[in-house]
TORPA-4810 file (N, C-alpha, C, O; in nm, 3 decimals):
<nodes>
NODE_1_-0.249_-0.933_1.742_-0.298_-0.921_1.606_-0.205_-0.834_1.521_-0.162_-0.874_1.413_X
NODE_2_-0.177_-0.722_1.570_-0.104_-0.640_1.522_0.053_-0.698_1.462_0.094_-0.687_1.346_X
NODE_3_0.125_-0.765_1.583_0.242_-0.843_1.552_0.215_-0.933_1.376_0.262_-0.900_1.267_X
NODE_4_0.151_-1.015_1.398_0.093_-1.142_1.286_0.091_-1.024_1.160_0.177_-1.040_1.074_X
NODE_5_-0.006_-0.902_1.144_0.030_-0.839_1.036_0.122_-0.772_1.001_0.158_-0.776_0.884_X
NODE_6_0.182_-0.700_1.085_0.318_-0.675_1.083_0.444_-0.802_1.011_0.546_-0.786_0.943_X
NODE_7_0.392_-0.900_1.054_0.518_-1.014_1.023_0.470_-1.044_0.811_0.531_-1.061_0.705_X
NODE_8_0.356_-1.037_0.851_0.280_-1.087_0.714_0.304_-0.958_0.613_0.313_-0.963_0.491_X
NODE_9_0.311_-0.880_0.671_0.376_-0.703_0.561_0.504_-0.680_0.523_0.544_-0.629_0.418_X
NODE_10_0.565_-0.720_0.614_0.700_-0.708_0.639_0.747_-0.530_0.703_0.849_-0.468_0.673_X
NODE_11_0.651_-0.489_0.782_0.650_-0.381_0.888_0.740_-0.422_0.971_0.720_-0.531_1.024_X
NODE_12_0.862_-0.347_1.004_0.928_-0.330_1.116_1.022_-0.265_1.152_1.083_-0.217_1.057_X
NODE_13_1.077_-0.235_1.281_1.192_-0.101_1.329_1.285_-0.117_1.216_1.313_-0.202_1.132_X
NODE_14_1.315_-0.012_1.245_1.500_-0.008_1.123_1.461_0.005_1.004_1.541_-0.032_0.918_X
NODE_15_1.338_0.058_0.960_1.311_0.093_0.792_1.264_0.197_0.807_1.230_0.241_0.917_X
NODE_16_1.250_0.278_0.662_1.180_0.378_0.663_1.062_0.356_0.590_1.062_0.354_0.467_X
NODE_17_0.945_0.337_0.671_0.821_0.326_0.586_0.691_0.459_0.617_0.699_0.531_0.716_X
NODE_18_0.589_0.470_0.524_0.473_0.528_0.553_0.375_0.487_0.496_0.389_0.419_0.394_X
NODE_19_0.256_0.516_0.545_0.147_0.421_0.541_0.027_0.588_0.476_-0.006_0.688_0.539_X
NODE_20_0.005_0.558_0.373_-0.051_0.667_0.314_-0.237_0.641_0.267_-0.289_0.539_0.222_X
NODE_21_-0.300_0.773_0.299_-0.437_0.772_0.264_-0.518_0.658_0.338_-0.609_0.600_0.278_X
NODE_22_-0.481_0.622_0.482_-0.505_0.521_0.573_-0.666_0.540_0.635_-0.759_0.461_0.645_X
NODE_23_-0.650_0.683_0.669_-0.810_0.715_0.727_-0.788_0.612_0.847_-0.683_0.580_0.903_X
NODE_24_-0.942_0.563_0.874_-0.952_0.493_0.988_-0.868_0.336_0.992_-0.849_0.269_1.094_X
NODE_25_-0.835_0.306_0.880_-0.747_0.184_0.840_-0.639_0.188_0.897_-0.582_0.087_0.939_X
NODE_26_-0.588_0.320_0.909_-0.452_0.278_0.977_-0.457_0.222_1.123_-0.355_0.191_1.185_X
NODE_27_-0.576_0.212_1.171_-0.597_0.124_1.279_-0.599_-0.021_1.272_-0.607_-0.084_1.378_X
NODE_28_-0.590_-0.097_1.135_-0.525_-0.216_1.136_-0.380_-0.231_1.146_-0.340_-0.346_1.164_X
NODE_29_-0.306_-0.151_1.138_-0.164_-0.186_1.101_-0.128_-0.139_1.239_-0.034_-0.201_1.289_X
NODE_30_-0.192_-0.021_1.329_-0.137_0.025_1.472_-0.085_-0.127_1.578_-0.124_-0.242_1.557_X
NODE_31_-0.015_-0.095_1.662_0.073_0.052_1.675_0.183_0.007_1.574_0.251_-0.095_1.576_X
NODE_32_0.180_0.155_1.446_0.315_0.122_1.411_0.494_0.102_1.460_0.503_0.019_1.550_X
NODE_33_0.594_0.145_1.429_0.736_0.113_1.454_0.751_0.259_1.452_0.697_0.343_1.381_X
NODE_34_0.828_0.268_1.538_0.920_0.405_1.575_0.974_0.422_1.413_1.009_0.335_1.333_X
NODE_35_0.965_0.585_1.396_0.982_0.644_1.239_0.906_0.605_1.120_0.932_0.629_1.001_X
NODE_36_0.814_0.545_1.169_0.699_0.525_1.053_0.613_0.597_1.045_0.548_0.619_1.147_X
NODE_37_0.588_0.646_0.951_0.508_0.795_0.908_0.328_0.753_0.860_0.264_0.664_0.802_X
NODE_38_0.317_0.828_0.899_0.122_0.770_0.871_0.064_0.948_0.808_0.042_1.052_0.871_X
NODE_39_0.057_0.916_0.656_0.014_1.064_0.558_-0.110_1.048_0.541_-0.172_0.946_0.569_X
NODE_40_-0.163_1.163_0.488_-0.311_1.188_0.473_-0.322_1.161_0.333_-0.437_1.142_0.291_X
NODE_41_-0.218_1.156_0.243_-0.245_1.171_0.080_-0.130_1.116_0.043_-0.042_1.078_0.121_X
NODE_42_-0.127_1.110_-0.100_0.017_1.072_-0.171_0.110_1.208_-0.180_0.233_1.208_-0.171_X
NODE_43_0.038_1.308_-0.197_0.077_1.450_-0.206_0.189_1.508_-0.046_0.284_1.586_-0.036_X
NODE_44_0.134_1.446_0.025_0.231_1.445_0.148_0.366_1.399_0.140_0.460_1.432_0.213_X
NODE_45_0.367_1.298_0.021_0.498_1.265_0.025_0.609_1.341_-0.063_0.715_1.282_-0.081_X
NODE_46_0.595_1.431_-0.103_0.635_1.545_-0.164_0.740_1.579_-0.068_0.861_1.586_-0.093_X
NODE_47_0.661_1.607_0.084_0.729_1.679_0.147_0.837_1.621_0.276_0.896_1.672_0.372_X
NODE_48_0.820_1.455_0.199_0.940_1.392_0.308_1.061_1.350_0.240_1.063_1.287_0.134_X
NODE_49_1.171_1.392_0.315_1.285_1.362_0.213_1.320_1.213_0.215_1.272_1.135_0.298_X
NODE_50_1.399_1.180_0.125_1.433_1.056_0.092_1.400_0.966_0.038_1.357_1.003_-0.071_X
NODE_51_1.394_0.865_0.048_1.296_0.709_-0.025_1.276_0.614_0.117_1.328_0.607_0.228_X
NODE_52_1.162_0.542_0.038_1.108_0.471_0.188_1.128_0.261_0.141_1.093_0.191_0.046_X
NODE_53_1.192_0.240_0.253_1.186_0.094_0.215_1.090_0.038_0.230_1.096_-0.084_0.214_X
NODE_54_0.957_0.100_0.268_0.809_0.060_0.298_0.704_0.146_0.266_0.680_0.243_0.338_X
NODE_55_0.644_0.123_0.171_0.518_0.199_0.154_0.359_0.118_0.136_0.335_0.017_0.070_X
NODE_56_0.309_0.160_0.179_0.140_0.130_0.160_0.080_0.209_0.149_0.093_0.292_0.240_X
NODE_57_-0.024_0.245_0.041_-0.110_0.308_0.015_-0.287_0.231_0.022_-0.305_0.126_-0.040_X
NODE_58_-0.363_0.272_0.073_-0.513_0.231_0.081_-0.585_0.280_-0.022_-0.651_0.384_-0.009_X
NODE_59_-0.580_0.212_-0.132_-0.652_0.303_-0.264_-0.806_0.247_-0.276_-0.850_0.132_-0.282_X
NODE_60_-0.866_0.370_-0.275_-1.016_0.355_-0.287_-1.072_0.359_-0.435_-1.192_0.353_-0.460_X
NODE_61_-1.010_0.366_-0.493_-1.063_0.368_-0.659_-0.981_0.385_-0.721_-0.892_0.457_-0.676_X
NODE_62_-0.968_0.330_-0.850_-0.898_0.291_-0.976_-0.826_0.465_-1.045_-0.714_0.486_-1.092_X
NODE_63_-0.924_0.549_-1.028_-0.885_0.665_-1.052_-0.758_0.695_-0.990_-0.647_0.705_-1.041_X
NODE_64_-0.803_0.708_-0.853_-0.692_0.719_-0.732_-0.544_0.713_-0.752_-0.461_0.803_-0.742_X
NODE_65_-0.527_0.563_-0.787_-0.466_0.468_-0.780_-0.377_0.495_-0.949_-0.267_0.440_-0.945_X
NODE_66_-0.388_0.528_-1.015_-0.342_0.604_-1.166_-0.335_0.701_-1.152_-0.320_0.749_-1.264_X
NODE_67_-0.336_0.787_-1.072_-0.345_0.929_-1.046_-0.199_0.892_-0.960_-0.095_0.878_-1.026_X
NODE_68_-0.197_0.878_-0.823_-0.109_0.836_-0.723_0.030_0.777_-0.752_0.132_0.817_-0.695_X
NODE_69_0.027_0.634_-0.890_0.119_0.557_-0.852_0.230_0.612_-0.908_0.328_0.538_-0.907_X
NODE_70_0.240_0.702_-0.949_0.402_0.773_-1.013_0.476_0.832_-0.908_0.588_0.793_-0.873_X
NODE_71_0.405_0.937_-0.853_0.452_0.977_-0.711_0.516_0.835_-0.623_0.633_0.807_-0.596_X
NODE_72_0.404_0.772_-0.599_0.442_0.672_-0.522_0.586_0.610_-0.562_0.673_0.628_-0.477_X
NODE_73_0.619_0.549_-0.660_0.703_0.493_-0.742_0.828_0.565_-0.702_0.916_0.520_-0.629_X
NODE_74_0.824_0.695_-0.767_0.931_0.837_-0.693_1.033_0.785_-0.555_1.152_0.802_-0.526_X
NODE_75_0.913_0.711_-0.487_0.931_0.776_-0.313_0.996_0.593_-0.282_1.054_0.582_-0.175_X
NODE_76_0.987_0.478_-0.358_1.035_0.345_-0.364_1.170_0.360_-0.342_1.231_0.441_-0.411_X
NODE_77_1.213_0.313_-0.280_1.355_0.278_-0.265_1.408_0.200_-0.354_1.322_0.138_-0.416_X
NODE_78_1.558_0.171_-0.399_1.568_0.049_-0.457_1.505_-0.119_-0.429_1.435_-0.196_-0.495_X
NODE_79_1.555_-0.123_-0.324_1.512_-0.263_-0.269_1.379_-0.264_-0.132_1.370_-0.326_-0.026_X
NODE_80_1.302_-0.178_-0.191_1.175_-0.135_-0.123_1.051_-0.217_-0.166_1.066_-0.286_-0.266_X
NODE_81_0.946_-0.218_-0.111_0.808_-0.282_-0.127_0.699_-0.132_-0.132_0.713_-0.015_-0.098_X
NODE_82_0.614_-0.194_-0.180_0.498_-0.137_-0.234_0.357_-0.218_-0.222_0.311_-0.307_-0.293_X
NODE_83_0.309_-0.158_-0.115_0.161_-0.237_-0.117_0.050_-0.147_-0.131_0.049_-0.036_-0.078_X
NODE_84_-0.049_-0.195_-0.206_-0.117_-0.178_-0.238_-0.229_-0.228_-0.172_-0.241_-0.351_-0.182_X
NODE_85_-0.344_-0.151_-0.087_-0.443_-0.232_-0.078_-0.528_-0.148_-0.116_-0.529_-0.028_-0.142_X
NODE_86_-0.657_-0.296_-0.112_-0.777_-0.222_-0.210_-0.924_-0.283_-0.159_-0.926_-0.391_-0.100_X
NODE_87_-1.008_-0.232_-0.178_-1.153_-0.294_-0.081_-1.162_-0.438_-0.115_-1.108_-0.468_-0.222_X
NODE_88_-1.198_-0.502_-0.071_-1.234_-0.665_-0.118_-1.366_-0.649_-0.259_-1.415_-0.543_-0.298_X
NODE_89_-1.388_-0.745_-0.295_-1.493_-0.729_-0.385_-1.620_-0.795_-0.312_-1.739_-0.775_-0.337_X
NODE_90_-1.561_-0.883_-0.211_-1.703_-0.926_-0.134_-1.731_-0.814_-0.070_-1.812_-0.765_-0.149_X
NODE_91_-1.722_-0.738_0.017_-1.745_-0.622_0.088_-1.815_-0.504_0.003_-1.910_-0.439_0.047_X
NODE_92_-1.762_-0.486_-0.111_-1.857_-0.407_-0.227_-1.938_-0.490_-0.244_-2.024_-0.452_-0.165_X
NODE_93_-1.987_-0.601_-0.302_-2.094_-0.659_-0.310_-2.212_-0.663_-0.219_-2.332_-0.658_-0.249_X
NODE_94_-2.125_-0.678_-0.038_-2.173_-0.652_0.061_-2.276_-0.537_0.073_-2.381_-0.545_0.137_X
NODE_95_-2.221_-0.400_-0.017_-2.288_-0.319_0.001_-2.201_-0.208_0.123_-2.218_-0.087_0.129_X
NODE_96_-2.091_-0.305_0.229_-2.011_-0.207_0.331_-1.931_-0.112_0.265_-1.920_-0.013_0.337_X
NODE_97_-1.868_-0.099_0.156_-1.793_-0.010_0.110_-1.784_-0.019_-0.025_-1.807_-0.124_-0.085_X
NODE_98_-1.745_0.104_-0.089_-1.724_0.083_-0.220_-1.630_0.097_-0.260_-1.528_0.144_-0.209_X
NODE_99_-1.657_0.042_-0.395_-1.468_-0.008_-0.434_-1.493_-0.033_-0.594_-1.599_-0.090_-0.619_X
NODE_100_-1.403_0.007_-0.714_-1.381_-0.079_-0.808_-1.253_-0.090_-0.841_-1.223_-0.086_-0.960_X
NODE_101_-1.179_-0.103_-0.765_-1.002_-0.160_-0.729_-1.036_-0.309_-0.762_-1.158_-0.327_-0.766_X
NODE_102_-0.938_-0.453_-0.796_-0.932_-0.548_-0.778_-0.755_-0.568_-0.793_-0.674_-0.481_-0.824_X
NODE_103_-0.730_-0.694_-0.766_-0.604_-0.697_-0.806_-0.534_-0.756_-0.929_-0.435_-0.825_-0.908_X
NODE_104_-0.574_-0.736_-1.051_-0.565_-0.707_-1.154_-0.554_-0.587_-1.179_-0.441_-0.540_-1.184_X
NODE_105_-0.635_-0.527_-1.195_-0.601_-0.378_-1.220_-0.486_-0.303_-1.186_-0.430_-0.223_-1.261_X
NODE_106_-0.441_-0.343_-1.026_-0.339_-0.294_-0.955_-0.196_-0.359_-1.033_-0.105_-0.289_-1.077_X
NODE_107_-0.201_-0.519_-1.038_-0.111_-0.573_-1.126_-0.063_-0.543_-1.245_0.055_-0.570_-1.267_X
NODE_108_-0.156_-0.468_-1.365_-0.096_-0.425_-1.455_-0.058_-0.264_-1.476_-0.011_-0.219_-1.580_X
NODE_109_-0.092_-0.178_-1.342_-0.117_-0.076_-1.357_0.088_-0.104_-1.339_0.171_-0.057_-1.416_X
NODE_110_0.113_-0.180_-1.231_0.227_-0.202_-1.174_0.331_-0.247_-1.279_0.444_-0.201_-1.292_X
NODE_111_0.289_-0.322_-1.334_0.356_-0.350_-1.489_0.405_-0.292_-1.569_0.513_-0.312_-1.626_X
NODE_112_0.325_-0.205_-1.582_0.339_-0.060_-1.695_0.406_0.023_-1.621_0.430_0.132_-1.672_X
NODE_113_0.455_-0.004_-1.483_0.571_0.116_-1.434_0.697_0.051_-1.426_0.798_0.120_-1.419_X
NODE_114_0.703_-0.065_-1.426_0.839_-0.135_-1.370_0.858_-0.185_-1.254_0.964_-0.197_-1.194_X
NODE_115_0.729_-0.219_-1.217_0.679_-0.300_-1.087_0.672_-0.477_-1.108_0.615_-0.532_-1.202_X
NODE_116_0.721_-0.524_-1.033_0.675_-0.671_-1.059_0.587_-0.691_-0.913_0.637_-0.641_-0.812_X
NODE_117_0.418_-0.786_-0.898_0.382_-0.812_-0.804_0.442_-0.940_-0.755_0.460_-1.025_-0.842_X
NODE_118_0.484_-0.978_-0.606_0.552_-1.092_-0.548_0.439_-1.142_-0.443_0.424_-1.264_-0.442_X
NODE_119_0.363_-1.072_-0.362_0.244_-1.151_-0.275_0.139_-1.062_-0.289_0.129_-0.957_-0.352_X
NODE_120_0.045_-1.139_-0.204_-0.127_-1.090_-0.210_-0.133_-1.145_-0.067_-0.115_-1.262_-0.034_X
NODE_121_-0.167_-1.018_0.029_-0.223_-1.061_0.175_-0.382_-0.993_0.201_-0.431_-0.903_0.133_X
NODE_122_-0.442_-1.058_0.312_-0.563_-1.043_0.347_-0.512_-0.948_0.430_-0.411_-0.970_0.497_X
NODE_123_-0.592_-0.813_0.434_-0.562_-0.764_0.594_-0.642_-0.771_0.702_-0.613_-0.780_0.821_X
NODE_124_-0.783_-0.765_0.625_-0.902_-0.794_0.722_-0.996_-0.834_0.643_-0.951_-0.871_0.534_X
NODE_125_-1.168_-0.848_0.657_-1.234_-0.870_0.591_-1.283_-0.778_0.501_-1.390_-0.795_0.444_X
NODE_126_-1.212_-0.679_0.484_-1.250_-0.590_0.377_-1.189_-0.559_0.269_-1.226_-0.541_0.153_X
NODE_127_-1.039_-0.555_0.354_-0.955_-0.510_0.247_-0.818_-0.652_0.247_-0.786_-0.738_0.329_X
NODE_128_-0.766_-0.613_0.101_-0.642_-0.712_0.050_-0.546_-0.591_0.008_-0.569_-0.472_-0.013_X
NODE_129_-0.419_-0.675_0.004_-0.305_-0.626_-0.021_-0.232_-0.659_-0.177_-0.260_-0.747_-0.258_X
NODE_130_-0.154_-0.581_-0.180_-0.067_-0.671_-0.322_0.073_-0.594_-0.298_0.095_-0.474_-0.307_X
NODE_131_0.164_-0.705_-0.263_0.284_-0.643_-0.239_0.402_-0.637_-0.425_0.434_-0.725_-0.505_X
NODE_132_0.428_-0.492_-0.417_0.495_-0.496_-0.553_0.648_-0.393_-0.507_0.670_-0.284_-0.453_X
NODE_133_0.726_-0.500_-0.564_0.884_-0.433_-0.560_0.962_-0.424_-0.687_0.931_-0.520_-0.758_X
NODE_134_1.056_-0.343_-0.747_1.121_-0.331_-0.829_1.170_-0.446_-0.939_1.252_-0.534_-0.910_X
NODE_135_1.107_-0.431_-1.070_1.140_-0.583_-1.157_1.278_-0.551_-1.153_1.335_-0.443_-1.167_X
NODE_136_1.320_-0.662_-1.133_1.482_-0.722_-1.149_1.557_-0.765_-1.303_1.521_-0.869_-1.358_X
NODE_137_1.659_-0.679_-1.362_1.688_-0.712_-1.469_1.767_-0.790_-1.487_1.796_-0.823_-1.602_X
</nodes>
């Protein structure tokens, strides 16, 4: 299982990625790749040097997620990805978790930084992805 999302993320050895504000989630993406960093916050990334050719963040609310994405942005590599995931809206409806993330919101928040979005993956039944990398001039 792990492999299949990994292939579908584009997770793998030889990058520098971290997987931020994961909580118990980062148990979908386990076992990560040797040098992949798993943070408690966006604020963690303050304290790692460099830029990452992989980032994911698990944003639980719209607040969050406007609060977060500048930092985040910071820490992008040139030719890096940016995913974004966010609760499903069936699963809030569900009543299992709450959420008022969608991917719209995430899309134009991404817009307004100089993000272009390129895919949208499922990761499980709760949560979705939105992969966003550097608009190309």
């Amino acid at each position: 299982m792990a492999e299949e999302i990994h292939k579908k993320l584009g997770i793998r050895t030889g990058i520098a990625g971290a997987i931020v504000a994961a909580g118990d989630e980062r148990d979908l993406l386990s076992p990560l790749p040797d040098g992949f960093k798993v943070l408690a916050s966006v604020d963690d990334l303050a304290a790692v040097e460099g830029l990452f050719d992989y980032l994911h963040l698990f944003a639980r609310s719209r607040a969050d997620l406007v609060r977060d994405f500048p930092r985040l942005k910071e820490k992008l590599a040139p030719g890096g990805s940016l995913w974004i995931s966010w609760i499903k809206q069936s699963a809030v409806r569900g009543g299992s978790l709450p959420g008022d993330l969608n991917e719209n919101t995430i899309r134009r928040t991404a817009l307004s930084s100089g993000l272009v979005d390129v895919k949208v993956a499922s990761i499980d039944a709760e949560w979705s992805a939105l992969k966003l990398v550097w608009r190309r001039h």
